[in-house]
PDB file of N, CA, C and O in Angstrom:
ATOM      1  N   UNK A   1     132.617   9.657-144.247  1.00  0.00           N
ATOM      2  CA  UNK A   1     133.109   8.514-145.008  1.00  0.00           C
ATOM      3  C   UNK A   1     132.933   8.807-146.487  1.00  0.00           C
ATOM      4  O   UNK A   1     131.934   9.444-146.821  1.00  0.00           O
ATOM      5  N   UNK A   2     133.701   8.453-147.302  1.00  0.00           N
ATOM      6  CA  UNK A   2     133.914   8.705-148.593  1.00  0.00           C
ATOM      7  C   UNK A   2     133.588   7.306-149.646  1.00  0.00           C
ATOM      8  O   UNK A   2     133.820   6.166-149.243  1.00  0.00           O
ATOM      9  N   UNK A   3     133.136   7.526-150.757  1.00  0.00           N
ATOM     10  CA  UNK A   3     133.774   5.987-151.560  1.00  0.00           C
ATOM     11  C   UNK A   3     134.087   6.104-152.768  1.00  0.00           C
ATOM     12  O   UNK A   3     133.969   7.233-153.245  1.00  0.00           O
ATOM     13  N   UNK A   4     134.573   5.018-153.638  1.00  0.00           N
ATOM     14  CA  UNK A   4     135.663   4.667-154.526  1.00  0.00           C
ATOM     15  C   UNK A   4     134.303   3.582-155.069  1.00  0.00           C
ATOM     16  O   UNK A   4     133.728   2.607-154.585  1.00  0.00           O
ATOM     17  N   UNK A   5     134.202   4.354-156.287  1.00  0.00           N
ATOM     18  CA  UNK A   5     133.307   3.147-157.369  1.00  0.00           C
ATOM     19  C   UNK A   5     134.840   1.671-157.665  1.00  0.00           C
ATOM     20  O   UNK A   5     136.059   1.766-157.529  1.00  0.00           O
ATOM     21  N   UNK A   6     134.316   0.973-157.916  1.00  0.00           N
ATOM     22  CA  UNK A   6     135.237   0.039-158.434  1.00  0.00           C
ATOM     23  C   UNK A   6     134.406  -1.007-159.404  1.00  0.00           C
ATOM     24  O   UNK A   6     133.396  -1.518-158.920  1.00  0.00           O
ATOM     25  N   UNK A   7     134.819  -1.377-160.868  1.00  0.00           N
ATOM     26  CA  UNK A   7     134.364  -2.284-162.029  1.00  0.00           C
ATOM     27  C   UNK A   7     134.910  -3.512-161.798  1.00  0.00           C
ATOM     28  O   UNK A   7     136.092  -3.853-161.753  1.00  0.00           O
ATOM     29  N   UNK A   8     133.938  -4.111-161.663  1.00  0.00           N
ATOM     30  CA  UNK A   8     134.206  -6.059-161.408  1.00  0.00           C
ATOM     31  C   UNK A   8     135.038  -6.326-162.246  1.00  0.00           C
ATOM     32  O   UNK A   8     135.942  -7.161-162.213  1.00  0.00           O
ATOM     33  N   UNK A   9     134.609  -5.286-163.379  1.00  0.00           N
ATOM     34  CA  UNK A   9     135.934  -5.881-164.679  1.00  0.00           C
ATOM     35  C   UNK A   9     137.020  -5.734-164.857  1.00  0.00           C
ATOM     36  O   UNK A   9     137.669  -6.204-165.791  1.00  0.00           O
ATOM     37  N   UNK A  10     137.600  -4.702-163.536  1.00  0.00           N
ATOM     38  CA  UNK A  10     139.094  -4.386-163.868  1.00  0.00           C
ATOM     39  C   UNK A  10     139.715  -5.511-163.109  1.00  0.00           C
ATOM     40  O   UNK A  10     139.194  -6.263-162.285  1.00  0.00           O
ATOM     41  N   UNK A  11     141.076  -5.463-163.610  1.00  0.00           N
ATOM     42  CA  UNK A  11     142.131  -6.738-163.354  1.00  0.00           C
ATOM     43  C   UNK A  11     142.498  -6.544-161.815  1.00  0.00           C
ATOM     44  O   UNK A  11     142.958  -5.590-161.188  1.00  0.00           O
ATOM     45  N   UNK A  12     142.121  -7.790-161.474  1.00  0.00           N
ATOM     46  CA  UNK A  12     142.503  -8.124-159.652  1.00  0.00           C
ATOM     47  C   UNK A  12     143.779  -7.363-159.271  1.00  0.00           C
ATOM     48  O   UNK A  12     143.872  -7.058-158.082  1.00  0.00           O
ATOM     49  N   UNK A  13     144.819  -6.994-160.126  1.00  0.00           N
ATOM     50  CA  UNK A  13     145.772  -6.012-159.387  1.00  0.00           C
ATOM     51  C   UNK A  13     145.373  -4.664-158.997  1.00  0.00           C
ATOM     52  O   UNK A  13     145.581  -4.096-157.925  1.00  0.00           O
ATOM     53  N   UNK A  14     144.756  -4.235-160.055  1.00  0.00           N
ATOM     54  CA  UNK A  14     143.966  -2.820-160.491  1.00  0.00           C
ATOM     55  C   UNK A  14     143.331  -2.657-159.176  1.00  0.00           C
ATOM     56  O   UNK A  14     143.639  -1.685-158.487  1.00  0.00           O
ATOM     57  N   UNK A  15     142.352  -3.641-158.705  1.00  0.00           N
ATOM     58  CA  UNK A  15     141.207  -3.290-157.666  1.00  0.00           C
ATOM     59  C   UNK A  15     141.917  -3.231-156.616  1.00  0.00           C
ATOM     60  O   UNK A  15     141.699  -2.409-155.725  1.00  0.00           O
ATOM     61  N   UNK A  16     142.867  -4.103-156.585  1.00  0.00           N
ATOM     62  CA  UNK A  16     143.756  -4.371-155.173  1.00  0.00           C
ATOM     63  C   UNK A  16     144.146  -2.650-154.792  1.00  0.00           C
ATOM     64  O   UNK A  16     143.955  -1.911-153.825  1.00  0.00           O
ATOM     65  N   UNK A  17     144.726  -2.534-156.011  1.00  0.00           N
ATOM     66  CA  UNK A  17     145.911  -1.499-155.697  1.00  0.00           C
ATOM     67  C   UNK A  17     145.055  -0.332-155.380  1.00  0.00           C
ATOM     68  O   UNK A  17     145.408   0.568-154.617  1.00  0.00           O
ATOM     69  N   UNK A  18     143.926  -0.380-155.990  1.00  0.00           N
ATOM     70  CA  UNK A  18     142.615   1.119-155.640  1.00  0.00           C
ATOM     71  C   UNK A  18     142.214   0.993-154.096  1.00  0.00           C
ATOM     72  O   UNK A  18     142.075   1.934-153.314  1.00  0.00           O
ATOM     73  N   UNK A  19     142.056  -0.392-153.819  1.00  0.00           N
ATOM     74  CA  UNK A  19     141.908  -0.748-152.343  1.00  0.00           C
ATOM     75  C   UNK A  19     142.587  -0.169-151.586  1.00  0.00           C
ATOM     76  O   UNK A  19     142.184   0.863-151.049  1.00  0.00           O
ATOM     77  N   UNK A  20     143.887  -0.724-151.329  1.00  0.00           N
ATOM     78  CA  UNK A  20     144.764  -0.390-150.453  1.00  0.00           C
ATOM     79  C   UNK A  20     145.282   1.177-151.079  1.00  0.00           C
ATOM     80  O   UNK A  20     145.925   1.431-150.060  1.00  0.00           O
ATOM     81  N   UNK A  21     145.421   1.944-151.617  1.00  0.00           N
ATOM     82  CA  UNK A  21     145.756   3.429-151.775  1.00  0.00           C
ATOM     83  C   UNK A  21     144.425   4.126-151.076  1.00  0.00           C
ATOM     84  O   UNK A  21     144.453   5.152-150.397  1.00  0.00           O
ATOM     85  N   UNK A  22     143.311   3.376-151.380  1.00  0.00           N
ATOM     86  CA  UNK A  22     142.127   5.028-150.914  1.00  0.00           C
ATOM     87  C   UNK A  22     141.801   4.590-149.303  1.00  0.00           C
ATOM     88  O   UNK A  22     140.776   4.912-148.703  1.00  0.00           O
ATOM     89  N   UNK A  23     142.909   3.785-148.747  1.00  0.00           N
ATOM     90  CA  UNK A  23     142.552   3.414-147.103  1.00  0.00           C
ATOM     91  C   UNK A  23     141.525   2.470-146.892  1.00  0.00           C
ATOM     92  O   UNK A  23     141.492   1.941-145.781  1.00  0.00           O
ATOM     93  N   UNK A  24     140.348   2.025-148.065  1.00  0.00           N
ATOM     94  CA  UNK A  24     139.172   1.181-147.543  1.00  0.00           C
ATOM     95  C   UNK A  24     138.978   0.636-147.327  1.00  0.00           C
ATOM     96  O   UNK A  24     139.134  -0.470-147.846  1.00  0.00           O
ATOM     97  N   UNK A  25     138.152   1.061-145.785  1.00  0.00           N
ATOM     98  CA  UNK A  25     137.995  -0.432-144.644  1.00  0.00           C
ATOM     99  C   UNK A  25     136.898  -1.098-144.608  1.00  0.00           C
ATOM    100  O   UNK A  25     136.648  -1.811-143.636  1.00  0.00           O
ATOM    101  N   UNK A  26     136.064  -0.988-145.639  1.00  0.00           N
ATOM    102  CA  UNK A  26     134.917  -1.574-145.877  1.00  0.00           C
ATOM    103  C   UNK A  26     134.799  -1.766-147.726  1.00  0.00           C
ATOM    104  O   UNK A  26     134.946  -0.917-148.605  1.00  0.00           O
ATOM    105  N   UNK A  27     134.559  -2.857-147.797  1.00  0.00           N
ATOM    106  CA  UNK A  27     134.103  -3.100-149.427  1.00  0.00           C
ATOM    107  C   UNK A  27     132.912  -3.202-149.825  1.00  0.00           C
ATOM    108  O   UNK A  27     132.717  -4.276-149.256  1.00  0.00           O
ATOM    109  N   UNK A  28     131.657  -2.933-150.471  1.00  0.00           N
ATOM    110  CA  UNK A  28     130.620  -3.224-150.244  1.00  0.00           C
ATOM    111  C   UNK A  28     130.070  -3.676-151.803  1.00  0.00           C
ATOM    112  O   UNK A  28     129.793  -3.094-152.852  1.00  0.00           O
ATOM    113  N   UNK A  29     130.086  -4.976-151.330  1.00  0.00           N
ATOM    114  CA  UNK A  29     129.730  -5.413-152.730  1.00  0.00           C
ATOM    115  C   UNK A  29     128.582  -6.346-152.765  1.00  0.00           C
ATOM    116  O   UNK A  29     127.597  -6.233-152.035  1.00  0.00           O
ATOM    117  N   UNK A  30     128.816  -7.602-153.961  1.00  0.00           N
ATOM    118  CA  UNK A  30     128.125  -8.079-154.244  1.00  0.00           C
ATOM    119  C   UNK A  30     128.185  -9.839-154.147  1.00  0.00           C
ATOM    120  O   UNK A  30     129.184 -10.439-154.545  1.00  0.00           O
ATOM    121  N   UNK A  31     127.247 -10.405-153.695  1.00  0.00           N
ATOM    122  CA  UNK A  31     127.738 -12.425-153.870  1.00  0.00           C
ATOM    123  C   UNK A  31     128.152 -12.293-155.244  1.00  0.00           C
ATOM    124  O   UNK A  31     127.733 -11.438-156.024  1.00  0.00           O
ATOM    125  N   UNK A  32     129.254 -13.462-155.568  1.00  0.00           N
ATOM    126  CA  UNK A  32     129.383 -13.563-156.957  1.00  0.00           C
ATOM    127  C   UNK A  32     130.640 -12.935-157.500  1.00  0.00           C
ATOM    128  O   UNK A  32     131.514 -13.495-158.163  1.00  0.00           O
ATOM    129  N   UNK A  33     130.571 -11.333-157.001  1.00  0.00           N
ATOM    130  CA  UNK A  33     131.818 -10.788-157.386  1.00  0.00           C
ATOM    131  C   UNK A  33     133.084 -10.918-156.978  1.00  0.00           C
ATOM    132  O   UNK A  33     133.359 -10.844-155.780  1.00  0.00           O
ATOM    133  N   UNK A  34     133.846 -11.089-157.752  1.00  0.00           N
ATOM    134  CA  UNK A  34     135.622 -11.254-156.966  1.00  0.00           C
ATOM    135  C   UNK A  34     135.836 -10.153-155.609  1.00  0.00           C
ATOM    136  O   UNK A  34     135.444  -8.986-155.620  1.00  0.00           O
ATOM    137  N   UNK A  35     136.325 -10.611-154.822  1.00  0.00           N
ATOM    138  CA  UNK A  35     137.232  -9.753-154.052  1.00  0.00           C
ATOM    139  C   UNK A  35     138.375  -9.911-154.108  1.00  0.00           C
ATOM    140  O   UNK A  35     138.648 -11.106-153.994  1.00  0.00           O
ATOM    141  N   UNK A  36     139.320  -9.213-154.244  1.00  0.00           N
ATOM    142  CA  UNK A  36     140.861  -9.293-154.502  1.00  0.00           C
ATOM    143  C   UNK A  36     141.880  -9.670-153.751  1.00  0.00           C
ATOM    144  O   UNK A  36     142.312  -8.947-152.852  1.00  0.00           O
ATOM    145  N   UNK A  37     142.368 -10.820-154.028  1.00  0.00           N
ATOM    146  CA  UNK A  37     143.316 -11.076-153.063  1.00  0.00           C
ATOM    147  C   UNK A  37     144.116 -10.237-152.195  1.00  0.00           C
ATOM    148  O   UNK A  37     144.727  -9.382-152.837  1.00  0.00           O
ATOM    149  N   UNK A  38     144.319 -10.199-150.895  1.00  0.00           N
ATOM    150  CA  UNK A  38     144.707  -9.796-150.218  1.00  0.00           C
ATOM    151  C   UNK A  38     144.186  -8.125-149.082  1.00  0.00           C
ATOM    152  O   UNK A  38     144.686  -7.237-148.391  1.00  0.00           O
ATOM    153  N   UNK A  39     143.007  -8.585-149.547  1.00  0.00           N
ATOM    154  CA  UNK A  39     141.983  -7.140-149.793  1.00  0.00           C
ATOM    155  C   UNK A  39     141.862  -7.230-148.121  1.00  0.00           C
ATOM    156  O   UNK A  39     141.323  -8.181-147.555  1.00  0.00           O
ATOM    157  N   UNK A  40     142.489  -6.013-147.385  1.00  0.00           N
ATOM    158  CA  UNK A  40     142.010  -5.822-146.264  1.00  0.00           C
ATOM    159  C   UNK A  40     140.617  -4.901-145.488  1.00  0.00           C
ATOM    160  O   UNK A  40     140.309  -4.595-144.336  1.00  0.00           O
ATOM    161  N   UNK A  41     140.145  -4.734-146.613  1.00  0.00           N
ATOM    162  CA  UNK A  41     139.005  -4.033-145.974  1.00  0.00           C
ATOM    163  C   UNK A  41     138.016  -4.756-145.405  1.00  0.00           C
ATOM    164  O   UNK A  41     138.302  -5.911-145.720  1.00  0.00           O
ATOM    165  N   UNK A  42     136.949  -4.787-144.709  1.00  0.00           N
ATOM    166  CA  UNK A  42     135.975  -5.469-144.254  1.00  0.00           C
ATOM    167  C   UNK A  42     135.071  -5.595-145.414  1.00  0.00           C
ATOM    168  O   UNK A  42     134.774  -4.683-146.186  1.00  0.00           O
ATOM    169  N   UNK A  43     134.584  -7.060-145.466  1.00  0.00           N
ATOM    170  CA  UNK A  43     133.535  -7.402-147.063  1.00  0.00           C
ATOM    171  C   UNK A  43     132.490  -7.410-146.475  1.00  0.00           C
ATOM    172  O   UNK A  43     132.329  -8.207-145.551  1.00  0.00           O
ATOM    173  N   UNK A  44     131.567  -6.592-146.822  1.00  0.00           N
ATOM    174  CA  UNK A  44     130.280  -6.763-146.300  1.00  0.00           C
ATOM    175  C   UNK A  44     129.010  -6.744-147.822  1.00  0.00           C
ATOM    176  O   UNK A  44     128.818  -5.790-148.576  1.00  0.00           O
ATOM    177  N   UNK A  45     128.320  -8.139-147.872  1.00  0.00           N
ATOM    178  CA  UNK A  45     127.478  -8.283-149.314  1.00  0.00           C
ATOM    179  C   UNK A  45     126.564  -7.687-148.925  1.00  0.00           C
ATOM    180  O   UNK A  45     126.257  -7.559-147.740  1.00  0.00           O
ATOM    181  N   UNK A  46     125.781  -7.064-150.215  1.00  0.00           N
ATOM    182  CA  UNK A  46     124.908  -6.325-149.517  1.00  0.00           C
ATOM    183  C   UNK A  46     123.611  -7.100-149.842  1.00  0.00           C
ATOM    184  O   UNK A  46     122.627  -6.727-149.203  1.00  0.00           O
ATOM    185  N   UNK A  47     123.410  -8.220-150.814  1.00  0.00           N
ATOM    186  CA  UNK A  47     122.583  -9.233-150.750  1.00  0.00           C
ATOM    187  C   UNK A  47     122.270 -10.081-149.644  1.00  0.00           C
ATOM    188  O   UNK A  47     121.255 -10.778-149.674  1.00  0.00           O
ATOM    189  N   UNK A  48     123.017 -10.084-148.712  1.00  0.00           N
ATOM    190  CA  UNK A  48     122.975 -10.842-147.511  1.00  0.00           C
ATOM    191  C   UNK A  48     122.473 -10.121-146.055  1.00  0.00           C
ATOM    192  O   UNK A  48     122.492 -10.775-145.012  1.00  0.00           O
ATOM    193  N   UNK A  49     121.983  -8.585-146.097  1.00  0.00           N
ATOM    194  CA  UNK A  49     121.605  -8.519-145.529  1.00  0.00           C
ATOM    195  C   UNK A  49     120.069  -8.339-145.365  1.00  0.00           C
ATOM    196  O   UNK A  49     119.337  -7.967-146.282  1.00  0.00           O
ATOM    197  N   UNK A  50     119.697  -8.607-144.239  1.00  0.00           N
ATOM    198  CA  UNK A  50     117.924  -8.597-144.279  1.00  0.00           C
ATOM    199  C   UNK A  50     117.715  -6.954-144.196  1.00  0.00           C
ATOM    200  O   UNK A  50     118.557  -6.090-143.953  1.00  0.00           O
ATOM    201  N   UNK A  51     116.212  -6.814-144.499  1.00  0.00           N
ATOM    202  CA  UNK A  51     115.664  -5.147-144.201  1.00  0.00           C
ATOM    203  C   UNK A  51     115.544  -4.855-142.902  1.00  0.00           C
ATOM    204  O   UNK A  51     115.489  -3.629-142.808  1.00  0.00           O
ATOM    205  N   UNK A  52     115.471  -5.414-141.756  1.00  0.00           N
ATOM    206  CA  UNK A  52     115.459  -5.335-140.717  1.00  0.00           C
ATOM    207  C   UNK A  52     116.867  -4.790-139.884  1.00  0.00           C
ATOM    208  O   UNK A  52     116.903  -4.028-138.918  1.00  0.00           O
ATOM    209  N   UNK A  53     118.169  -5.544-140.700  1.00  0.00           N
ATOM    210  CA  UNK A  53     119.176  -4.948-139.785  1.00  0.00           C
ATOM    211  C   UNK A  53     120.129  -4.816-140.945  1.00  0.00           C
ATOM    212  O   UNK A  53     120.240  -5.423-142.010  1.00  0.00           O
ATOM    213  N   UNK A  54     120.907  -3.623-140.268  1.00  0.00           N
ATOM    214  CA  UNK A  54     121.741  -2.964-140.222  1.00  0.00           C
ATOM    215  C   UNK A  54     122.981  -3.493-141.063  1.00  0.00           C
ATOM    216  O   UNK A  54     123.571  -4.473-140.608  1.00  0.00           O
ATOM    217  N   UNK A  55     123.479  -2.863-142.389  1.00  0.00           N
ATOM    218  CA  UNK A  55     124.491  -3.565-142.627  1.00  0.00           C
ATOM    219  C   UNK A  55     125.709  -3.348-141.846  1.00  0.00           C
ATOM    220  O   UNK A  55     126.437  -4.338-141.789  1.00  0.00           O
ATOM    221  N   UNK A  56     126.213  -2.053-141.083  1.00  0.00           N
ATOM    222  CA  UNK A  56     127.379  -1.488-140.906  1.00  0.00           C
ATOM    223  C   UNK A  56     126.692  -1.132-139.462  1.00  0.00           C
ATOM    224  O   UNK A  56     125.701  -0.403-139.488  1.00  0.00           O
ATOM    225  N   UNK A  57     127.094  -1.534-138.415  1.00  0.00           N
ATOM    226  CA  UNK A  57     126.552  -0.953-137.128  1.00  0.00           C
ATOM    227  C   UNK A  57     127.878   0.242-136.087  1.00  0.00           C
ATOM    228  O   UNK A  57     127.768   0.535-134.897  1.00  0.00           O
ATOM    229  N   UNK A  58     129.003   0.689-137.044  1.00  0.00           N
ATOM    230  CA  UNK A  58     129.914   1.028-136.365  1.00  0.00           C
ATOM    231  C   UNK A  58     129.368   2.838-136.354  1.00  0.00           C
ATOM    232  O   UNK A  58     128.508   3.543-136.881  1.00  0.00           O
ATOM    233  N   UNK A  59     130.755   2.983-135.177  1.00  0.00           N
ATOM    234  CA  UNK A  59     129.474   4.997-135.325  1.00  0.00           C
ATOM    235  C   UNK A  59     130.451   6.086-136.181  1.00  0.00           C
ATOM    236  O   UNK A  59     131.644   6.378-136.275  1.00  0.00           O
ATOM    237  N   UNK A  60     128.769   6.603-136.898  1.00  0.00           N
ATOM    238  CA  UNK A  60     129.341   7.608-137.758  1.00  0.00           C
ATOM    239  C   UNK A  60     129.361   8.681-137.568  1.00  0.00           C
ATOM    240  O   UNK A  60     128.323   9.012-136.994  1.00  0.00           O
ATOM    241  N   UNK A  61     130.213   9.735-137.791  1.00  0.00           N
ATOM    242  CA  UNK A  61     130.370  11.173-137.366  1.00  0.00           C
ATOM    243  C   UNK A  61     129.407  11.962-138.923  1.00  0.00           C
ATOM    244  O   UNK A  61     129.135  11.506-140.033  1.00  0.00           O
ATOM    245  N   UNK A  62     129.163  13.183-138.310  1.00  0.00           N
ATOM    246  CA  UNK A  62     128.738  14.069-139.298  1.00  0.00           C
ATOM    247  C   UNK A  62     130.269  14.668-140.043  1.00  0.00           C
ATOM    248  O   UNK A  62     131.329  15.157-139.651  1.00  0.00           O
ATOM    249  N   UNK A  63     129.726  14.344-141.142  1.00  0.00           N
ATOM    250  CA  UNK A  63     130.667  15.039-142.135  1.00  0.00           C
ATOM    251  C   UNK A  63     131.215  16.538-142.293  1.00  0.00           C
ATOM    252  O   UNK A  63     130.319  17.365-142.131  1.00  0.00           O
ATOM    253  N   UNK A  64     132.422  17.058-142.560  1.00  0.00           N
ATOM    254  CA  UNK A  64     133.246  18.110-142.018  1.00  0.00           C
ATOM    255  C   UNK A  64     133.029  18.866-143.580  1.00  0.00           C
ATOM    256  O   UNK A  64     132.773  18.062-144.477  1.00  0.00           O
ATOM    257  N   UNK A  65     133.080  19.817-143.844  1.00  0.00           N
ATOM    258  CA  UNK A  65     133.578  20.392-145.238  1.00  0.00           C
ATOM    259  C   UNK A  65     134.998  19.915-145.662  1.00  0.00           C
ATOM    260  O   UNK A  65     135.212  20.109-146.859  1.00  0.00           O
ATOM    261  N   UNK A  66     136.033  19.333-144.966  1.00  0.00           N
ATOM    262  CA  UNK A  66     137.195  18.760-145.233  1.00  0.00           C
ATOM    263  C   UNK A  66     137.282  17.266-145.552  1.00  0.00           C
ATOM    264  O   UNK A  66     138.312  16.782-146.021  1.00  0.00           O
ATOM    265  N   UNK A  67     136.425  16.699-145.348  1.00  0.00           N
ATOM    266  CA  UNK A  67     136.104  15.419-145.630  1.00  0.00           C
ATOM    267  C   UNK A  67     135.936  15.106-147.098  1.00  0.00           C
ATOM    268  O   UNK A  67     135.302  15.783-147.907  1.00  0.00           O
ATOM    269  N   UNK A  68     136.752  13.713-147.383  1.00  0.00           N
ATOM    270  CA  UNK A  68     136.018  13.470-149.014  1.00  0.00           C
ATOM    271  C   UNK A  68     134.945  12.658-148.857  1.00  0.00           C
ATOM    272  O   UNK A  68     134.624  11.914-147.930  1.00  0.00           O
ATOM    273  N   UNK A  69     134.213  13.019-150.360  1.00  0.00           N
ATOM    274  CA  UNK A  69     133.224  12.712-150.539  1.00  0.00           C
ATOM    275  C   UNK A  69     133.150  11.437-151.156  1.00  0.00           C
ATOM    276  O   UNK A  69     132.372  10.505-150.954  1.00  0.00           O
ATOM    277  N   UNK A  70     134.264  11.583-152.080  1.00  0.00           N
ATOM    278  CA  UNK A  70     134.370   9.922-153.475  1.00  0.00           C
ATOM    279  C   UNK A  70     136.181  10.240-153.648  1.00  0.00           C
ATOM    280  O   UNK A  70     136.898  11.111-153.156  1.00  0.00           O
ATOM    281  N   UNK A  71     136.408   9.330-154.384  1.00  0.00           N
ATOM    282  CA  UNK A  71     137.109   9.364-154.695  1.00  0.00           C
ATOM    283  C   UNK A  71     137.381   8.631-156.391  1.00  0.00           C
ATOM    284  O   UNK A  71     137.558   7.414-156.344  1.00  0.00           O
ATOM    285  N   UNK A  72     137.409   9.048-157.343  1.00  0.00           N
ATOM    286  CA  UNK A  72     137.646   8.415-158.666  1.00  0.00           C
ATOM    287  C   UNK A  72     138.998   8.020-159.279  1.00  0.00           C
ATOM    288  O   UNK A  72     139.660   9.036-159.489  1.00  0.00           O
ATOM    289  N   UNK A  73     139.717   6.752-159.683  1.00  0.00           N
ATOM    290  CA  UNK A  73     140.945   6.872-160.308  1.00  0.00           C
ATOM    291  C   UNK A  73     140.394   6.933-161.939  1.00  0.00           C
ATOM    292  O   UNK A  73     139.304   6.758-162.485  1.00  0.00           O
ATOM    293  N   UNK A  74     141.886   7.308-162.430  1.00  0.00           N
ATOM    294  CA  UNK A  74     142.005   6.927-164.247  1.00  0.00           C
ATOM    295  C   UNK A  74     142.854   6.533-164.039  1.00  0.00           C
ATOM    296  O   UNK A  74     143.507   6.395-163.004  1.00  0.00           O
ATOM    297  N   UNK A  75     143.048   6.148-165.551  1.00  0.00           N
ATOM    298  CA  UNK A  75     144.199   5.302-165.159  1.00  0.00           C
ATOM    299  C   UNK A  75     145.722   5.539-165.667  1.00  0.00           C
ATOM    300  O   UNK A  75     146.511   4.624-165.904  1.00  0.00           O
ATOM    301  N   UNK A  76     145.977   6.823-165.783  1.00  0.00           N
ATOM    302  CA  UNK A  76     147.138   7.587-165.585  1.00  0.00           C
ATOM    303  C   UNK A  76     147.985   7.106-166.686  1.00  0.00           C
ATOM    304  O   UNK A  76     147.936   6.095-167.386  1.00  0.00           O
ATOM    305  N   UNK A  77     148.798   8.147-166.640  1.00  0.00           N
ATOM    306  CA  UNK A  77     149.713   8.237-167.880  1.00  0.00           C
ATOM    307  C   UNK A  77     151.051   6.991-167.822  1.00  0.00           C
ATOM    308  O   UNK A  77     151.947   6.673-168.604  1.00  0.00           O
ATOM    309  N   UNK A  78     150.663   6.576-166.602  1.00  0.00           N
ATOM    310  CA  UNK A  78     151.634   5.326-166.618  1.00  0.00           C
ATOM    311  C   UNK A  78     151.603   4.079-166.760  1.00  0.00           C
ATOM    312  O   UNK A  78     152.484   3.241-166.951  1.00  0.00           O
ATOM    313  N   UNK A  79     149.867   3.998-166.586  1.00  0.00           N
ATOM    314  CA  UNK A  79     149.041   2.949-166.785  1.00  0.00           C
ATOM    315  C   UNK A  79     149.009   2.364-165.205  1.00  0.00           C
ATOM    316  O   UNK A  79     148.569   1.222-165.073  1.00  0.00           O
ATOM    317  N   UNK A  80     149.352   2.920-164.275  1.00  0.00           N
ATOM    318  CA  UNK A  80     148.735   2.914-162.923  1.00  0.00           C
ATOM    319  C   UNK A  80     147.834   3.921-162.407  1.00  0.00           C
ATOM    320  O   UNK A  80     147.892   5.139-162.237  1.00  0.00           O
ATOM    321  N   UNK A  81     146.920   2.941-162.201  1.00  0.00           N
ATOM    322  CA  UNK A  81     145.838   3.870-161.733  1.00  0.00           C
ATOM    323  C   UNK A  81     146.160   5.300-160.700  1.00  0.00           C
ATOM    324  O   UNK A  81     146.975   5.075-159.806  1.00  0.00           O
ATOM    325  N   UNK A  82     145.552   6.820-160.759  1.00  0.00           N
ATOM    326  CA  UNK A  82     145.675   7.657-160.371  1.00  0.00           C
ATOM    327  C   UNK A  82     144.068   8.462-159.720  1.00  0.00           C
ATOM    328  O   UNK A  82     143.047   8.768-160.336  1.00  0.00           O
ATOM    329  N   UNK A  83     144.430   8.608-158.229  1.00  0.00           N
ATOM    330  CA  UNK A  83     143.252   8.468-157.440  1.00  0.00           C
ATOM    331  C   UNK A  83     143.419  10.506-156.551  1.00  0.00           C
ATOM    332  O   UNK A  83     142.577  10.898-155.743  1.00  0.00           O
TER     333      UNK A  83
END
């Protein structure tokens, strides 16, 4: 599994559109912070969970040398973000 930093401060299209391009099916954020309309990934706060359990209980594979690691956009010469 890979991830995609994302800034509370960029504009709700911005995050959307980083969302849905890098595939992510999980968001992992924060109470308080926006989630973006139409955001299909699974929201999971990470303030809300106890030390005892588990935020993500689904199964994970060991990572491949072909696998990404992160993924970073800028924000491109068109002014759409580039990932």
């Amino acid at each position: 599994a890979g991830y995609t930093p994302l800034d509370p401060e960029y504009p709700a299209g911005r995050l959307a559109f980083m969302l849905a391009d890098s595939g992510a099916g999980i968001l992992l954020t924060q109470a308080g912070l926006p989630v973006p309309e139409g955001c299909a990934a699974r929201v999971l706060l990470i303030d809300e969970a106890g030390a005892e359990e588990p935020l993500y209980e689904g199964g994970l594979t060991a990572p491949d040398a072909d696998d990404i690691a992160y993924t970073i956009y800028t924000s491109g010469s068109t002014g759409r973000p580039k990932g």
